[in-house]
Structures are given as structure tokens and as C-alpha cells.
PDB file of N, CA, C and O in Angstrom:
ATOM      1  N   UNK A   1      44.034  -5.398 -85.775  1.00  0.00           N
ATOM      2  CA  UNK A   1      43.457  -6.611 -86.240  1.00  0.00           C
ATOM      3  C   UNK A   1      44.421  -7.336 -87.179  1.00  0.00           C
ATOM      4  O   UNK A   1      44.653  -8.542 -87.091  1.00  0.00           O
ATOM      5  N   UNK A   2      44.957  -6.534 -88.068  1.00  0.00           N
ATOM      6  CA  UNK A   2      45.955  -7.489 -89.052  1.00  0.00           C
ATOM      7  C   UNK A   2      47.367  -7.292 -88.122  1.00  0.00           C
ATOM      8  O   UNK A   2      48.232  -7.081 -88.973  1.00  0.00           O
ATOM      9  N   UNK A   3      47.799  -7.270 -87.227  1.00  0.00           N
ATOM     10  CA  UNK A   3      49.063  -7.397 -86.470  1.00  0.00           C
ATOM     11  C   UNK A   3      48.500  -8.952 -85.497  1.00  0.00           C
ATOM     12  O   UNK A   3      49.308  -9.838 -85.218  1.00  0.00           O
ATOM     13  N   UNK A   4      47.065  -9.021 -85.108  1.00  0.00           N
ATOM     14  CA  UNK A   4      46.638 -10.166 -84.634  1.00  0.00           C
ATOM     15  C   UNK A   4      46.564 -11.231 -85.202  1.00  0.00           C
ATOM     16  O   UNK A   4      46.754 -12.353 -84.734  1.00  0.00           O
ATOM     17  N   UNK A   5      46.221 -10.860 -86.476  1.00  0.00           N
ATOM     18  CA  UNK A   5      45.849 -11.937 -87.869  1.00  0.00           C
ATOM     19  C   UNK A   5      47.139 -12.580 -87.922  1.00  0.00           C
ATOM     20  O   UNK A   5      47.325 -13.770 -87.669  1.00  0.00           O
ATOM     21  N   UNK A   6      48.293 -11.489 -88.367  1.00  0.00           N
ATOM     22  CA  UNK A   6      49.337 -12.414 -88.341  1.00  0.00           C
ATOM     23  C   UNK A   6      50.571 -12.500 -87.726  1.00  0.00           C
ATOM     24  O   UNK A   6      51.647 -12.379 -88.313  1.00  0.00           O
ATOM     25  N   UNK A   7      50.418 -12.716 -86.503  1.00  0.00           N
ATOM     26  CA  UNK A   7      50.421 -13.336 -85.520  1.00  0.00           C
ATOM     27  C   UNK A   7      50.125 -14.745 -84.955  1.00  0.00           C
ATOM     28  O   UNK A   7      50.662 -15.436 -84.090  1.00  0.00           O
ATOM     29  N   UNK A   8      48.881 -14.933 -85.920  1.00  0.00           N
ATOM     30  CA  UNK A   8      48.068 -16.081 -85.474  1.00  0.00           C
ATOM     31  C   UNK A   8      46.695 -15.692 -84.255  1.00  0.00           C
ATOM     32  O   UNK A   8      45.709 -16.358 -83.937  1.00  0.00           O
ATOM     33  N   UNK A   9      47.052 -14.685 -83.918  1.00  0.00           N
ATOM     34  CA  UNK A   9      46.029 -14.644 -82.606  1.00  0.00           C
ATOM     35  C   UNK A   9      44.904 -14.314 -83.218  1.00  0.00           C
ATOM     36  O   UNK A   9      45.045 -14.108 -84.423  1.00  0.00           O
ATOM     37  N   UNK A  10      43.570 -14.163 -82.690  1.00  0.00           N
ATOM     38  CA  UNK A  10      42.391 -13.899 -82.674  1.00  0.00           C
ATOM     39  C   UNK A  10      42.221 -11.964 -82.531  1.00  0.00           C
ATOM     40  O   UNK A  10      42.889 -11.137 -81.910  1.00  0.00           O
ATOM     41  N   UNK A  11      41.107 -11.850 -83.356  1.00  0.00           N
ATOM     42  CA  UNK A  11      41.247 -10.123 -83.076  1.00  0.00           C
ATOM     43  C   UNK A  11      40.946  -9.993 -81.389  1.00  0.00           C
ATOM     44  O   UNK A  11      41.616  -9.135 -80.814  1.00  0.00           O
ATOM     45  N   UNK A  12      40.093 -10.698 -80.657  1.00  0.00           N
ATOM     46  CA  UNK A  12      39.912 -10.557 -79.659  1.00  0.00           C
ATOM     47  C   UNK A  12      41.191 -10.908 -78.515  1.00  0.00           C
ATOM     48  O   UNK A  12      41.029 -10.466 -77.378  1.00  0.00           O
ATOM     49  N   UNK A  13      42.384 -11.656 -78.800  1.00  0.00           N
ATOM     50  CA  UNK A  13      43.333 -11.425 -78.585  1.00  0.00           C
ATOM     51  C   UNK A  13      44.718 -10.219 -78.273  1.00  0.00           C
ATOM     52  O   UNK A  13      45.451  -9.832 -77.363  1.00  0.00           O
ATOM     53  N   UNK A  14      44.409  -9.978 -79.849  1.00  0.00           N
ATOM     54  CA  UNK A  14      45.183  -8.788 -80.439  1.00  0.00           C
ATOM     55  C   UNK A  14      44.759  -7.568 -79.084  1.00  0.00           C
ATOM     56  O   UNK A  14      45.634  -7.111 -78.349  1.00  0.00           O
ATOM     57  N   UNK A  15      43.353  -7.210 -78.966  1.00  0.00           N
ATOM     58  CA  UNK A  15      43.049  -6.092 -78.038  1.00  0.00           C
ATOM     59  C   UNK A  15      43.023  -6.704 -76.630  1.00  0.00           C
ATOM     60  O   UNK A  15      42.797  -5.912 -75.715  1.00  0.00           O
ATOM     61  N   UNK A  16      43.191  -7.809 -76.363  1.00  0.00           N
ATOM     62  CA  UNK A  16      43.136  -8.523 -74.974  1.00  0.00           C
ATOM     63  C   UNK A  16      45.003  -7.916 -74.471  1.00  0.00           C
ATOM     64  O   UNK A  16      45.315  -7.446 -73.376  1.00  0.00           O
ATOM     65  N   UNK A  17      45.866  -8.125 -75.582  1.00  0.00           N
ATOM     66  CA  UNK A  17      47.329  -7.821 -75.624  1.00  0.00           C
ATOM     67  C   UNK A  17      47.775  -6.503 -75.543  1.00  0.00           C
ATOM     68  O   UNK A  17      48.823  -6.124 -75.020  1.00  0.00           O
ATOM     69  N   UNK A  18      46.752  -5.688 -76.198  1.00  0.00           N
ATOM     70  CA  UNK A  18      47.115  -4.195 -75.789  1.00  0.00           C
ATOM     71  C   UNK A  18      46.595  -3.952 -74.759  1.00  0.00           C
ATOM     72  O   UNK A  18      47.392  -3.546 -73.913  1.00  0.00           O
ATOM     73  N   UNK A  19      45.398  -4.034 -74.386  1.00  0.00           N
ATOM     74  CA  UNK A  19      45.175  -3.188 -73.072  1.00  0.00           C
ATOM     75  C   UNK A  19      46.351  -4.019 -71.924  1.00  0.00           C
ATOM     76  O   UNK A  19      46.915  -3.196 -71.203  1.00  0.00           O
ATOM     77  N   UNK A  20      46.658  -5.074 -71.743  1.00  0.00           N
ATOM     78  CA  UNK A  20      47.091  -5.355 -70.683  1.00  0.00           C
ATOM     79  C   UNK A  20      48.672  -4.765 -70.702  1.00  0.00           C
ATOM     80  O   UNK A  20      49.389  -4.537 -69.727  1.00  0.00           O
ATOM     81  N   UNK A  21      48.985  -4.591 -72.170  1.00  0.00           N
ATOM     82  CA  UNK A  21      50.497  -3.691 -72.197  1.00  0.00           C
ATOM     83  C   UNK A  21      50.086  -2.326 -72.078  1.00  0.00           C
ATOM     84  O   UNK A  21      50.823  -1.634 -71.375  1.00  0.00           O
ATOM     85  N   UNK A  22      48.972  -1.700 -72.653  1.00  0.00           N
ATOM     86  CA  UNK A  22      48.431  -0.833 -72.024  1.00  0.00           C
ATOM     87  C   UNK A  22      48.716  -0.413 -70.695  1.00  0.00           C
ATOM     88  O   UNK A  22      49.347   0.593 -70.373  1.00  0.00           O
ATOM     89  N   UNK A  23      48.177  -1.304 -69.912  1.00  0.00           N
ATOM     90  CA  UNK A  23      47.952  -0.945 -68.192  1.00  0.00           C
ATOM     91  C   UNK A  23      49.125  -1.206 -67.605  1.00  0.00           C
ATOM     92  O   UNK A  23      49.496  -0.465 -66.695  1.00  0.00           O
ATOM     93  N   UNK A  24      49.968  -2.364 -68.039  1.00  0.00           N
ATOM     94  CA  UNK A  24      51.468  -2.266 -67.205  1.00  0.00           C
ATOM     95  C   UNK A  24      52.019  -1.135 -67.500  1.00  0.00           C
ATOM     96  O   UNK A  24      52.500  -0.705 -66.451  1.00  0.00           O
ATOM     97  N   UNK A  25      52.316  -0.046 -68.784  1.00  0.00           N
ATOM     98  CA  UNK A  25      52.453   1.210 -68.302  1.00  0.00           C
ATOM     99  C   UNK A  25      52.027   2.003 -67.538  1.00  0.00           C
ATOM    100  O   UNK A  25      52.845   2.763 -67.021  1.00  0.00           O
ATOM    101  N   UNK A  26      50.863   2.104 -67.246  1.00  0.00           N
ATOM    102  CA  UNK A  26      50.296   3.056 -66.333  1.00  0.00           C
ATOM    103  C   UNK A  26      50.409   2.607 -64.969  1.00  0.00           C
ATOM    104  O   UNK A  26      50.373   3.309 -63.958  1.00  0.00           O
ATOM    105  N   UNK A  27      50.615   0.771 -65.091  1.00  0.00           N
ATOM    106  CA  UNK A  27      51.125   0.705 -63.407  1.00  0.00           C
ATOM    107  C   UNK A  27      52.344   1.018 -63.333  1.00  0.00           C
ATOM    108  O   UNK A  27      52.808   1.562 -62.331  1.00  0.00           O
ATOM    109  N   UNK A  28      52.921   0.774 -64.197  1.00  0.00           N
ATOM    110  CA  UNK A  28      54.784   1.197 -63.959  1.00  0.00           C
ATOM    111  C   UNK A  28      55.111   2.579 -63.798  1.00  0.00           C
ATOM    112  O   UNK A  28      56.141   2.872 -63.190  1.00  0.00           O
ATOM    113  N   UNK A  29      54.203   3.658 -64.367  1.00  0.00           N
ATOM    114  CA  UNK A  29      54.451   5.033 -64.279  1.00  0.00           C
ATOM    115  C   UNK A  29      53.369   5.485 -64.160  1.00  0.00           C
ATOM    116  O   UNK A  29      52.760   5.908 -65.143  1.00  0.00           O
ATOM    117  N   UNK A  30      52.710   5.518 -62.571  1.00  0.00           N
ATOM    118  CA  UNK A  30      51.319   6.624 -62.272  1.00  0.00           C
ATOM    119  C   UNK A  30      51.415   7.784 -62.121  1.00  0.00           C
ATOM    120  O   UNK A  30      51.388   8.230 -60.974  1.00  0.00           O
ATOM    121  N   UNK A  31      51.523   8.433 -62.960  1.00  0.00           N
ATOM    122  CA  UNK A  31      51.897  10.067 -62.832  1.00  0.00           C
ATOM    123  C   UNK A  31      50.768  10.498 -62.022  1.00  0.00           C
ATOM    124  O   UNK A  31      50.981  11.413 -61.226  1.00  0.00           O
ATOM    125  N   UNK A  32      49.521   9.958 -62.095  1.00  0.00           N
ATOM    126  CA  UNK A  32      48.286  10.588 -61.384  1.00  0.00           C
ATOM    127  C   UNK A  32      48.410  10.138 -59.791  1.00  0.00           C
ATOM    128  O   UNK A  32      47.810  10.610 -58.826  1.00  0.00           O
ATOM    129  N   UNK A  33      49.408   9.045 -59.838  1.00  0.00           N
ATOM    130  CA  UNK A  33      49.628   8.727 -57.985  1.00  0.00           C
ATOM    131  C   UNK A  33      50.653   9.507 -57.442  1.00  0.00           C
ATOM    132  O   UNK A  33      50.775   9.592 -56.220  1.00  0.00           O
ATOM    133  N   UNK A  34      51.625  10.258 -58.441  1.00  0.00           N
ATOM    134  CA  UNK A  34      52.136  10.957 -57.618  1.00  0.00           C
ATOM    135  C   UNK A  34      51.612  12.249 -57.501  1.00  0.00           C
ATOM    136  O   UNK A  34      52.327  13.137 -57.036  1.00  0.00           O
ATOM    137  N   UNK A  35      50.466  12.481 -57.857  1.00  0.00           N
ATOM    138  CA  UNK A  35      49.661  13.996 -57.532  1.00  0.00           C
ATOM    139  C   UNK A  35      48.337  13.529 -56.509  1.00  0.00           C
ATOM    140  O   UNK A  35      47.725  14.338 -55.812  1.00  0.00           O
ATOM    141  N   UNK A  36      48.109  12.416 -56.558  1.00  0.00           N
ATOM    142  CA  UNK A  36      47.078  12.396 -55.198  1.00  0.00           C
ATOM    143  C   UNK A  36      48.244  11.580 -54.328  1.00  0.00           C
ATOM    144  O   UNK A  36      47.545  10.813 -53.667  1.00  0.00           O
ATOM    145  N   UNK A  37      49.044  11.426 -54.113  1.00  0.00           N
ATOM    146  CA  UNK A  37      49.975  11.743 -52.614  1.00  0.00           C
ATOM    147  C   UNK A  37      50.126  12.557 -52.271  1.00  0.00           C
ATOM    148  O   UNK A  37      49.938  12.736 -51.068  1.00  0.00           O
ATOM    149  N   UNK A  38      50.647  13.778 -53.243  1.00  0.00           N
ATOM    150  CA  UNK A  38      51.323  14.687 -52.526  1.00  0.00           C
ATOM    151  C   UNK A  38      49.885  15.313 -51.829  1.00  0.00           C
ATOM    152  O   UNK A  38      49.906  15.457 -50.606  1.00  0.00           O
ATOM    153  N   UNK A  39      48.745  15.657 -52.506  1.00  0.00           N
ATOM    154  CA  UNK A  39      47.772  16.083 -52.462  1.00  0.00           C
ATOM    155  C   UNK A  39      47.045  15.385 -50.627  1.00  0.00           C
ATOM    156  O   UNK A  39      46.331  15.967 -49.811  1.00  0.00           O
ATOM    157  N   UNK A  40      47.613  14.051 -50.597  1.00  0.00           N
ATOM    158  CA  UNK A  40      47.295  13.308 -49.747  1.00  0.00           C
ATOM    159  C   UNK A  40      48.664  13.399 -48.704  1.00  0.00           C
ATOM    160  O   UNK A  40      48.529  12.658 -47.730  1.00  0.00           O
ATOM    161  N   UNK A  41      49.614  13.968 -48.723  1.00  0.00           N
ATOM    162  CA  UNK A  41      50.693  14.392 -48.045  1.00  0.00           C
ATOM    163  C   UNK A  41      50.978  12.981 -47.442  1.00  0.00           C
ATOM    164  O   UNK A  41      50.882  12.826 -46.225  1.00  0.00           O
ATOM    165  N   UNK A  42      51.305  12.011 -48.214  1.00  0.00           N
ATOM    166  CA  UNK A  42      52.310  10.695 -48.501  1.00  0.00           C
ATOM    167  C   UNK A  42      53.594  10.353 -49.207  1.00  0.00           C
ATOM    168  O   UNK A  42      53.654  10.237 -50.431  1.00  0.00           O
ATOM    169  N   UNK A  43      54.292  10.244 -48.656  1.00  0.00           N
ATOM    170  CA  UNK A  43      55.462   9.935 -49.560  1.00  0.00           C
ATOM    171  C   UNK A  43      54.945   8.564 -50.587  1.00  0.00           C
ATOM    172  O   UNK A  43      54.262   7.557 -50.397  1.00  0.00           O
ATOM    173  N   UNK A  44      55.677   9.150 -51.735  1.00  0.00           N
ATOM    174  CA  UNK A  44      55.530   8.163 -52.899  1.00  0.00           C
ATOM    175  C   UNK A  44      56.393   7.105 -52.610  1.00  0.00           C
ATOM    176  O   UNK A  44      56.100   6.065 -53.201  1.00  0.00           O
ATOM    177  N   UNK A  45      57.447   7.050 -51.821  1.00  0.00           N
ATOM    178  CA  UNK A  45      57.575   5.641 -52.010  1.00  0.00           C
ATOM    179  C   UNK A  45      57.219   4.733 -51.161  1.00  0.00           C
ATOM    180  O   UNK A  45      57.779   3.643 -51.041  1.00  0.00           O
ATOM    181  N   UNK A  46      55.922   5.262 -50.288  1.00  0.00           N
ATOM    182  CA  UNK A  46      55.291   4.336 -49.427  1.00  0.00           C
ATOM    183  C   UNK A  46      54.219   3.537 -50.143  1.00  0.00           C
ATOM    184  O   UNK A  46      53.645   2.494 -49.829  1.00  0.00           O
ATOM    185  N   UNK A  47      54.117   4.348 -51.217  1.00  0.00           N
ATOM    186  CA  UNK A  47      53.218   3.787 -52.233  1.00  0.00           C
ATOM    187  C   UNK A  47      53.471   2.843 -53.088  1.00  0.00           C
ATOM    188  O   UNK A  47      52.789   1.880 -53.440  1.00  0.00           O
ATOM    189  N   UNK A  48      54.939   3.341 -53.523  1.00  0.00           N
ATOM    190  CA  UNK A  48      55.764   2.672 -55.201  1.00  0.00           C
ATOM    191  C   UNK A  48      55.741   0.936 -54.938  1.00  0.00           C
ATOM    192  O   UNK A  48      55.505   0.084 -55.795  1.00  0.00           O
ATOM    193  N   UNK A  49      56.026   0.735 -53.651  1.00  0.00           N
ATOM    194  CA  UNK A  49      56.239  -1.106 -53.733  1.00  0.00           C
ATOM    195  C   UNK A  49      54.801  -1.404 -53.472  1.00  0.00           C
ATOM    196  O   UNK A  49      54.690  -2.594 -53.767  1.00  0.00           O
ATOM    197  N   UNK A  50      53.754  -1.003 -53.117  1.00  0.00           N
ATOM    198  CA  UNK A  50      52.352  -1.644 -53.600  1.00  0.00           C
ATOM    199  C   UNK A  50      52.001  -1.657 -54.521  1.00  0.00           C
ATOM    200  O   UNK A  50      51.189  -2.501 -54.900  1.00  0.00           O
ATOM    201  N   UNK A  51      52.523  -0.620 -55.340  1.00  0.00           N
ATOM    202  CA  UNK A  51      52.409  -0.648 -56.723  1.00  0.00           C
ATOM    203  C   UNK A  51      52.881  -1.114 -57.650  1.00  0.00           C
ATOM    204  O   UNK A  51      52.637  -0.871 -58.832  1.00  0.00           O
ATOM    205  N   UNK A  52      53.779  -2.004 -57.095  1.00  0.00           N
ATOM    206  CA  UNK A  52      54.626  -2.861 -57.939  1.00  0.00           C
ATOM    207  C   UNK A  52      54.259  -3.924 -58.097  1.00  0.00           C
ATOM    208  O   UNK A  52      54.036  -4.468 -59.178  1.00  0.00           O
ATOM    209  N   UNK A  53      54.104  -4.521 -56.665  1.00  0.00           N
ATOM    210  CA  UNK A  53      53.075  -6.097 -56.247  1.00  0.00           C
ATOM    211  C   UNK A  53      52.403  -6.091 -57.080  1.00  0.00           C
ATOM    212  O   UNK A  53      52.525  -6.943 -57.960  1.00  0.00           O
ATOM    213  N   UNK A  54      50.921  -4.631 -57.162  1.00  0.00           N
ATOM    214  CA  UNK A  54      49.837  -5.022 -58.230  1.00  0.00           C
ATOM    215  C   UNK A  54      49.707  -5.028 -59.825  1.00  0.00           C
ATOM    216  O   UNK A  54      48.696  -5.202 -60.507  1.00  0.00           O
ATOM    217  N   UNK A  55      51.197  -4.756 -60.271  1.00  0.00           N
ATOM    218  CA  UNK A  55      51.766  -4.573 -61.320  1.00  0.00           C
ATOM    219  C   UNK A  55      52.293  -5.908 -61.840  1.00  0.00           C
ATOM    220  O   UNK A  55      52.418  -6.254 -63.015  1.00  0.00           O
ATOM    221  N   UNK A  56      52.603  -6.658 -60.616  1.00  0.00           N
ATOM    222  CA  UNK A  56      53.549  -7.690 -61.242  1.00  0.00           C
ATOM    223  C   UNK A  56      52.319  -8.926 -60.995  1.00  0.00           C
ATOM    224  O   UNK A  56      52.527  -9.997 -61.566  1.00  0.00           O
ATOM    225  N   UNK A  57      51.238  -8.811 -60.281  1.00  0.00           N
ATOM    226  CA  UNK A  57      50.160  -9.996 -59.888  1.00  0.00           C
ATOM    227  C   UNK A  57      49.149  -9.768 -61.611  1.00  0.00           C
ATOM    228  O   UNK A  57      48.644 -10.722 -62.203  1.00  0.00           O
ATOM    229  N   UNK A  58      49.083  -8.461 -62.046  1.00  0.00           N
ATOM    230  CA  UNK A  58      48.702  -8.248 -63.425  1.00  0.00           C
ATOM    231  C   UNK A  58      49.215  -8.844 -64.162  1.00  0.00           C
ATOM    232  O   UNK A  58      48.614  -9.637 -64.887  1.00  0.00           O
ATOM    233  N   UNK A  59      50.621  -8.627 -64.213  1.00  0.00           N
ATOM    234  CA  UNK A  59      51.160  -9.409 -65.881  1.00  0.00           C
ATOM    235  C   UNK A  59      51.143 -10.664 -65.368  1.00  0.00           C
ATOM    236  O   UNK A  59      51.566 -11.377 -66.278  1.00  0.00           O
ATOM    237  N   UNK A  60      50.892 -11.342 -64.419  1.00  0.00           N
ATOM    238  CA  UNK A  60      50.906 -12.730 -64.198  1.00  0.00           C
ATOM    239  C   UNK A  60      49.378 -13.072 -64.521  1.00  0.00           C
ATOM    240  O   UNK A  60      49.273 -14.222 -64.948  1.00  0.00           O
ATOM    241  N   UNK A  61      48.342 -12.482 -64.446  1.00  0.00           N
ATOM    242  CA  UNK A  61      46.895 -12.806 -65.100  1.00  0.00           C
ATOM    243  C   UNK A  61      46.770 -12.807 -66.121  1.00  0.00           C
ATOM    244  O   UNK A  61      45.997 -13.579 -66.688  1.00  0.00           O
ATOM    245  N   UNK A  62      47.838 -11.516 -67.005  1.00  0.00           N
ATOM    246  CA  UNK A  62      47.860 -11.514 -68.002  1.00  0.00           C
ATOM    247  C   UNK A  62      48.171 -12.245 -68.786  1.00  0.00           C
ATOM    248  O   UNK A  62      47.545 -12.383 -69.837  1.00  0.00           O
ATOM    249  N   UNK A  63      49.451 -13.052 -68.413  1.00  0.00           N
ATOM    250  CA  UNK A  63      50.320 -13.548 -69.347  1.00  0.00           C
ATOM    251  C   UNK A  63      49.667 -14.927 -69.354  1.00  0.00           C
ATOM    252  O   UNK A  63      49.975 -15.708 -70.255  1.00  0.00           O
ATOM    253  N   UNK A  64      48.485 -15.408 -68.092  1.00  0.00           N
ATOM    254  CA  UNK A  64      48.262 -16.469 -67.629  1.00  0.00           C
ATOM    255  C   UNK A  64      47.007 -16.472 -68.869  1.00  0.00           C
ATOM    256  O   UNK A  64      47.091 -17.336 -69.741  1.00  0.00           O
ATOM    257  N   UNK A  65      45.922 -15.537 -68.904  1.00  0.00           N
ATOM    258  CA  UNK A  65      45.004 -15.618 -69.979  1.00  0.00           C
ATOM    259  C   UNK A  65      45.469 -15.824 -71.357  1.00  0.00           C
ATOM    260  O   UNK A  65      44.750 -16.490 -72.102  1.00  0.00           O
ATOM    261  N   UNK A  66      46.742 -15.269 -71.859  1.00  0.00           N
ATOM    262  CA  UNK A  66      47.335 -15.089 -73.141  1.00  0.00           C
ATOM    263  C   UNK A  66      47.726 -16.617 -73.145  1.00  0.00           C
ATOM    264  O   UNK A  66      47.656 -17.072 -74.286  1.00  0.00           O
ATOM    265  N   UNK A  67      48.108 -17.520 -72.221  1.00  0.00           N
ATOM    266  CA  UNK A  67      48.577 -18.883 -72.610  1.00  0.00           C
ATOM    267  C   UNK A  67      47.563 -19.866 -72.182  1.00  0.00           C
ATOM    268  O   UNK A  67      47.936 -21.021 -72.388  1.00  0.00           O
ATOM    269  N   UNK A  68      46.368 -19.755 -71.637  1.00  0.00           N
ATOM    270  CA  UNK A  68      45.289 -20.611 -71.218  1.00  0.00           C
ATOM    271  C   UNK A  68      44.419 -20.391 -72.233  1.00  0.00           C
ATOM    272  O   UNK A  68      43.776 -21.353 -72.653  1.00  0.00           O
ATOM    273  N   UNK A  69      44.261 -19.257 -72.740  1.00  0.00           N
ATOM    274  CA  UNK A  69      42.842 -18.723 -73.468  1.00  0.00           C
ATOM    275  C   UNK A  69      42.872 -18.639 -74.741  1.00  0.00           C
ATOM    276  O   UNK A  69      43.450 -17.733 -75.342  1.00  0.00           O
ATOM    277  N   UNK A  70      42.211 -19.637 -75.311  1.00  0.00           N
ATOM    278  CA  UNK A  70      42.755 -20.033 -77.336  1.00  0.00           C
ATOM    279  C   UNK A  70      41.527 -19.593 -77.813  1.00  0.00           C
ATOM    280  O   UNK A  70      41.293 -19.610 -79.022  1.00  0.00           O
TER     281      UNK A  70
END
């Protein structure tokens, strides 16, 4: 809340900013997708570039709410 404060942003901001840096880690590194592939006997990198798309269509919502949403 006081890293939002001053900042200028709103507290509801401040946690709008972590979770979404939040989640681009976990899309950038799914440790849990590479155990239900193997589990699912898929190669991971049939996976890795879908997972990138929905990684990179995120920070574009994201970044799109952070500059639309006052």
C-alpha cells in the first residue's frame, strides 16, 4: 500500500500490479507444465510457444488496464 501511495497509484492498483507481475512469472516459468507433460507424455516444447502467446496477450491486458484504468 505505501509503495502504491507513493507511486501515485491507488492501493487497488498497487495489488492490480503485483498479481499481474505475479502471473507473468508463472507464465514464463511453469514448473507445474513441465510435470503434467511429461505425466501427459508431451514434449515441452510443443507446449512452450503456446505458452508464450498467452503470456505475452496477458501483459498486453495488463499493461492495457494499468494505462486505461485511473
Amino acid at each position: 500500500m505505501s509503495s502504491a501511495n507513493a507511486l501515485g497509484a491507488t492501493p487497488q492498483q498497487g495489488l492490480l500490479a503485483l498479481g499481474v507481475g505475479d502471473q507473468m512469472g508463472n507464465l514464463l516459468a511453469p514448473f507445474w507444465v513441465v510435470v503434467a507433460a511429461g505425466i501427459a507424455r508431451i514434449d515441452f516444447r510443443e507446449i512452450f510457444g503456446h505458452l508464450l502467446v498467452f503470456a505475452m496477450l496477458w501483459f498486453v491486458v495488463g499493461v492495457s488496464i494499468f494505462t486505461f484504468v485511473k
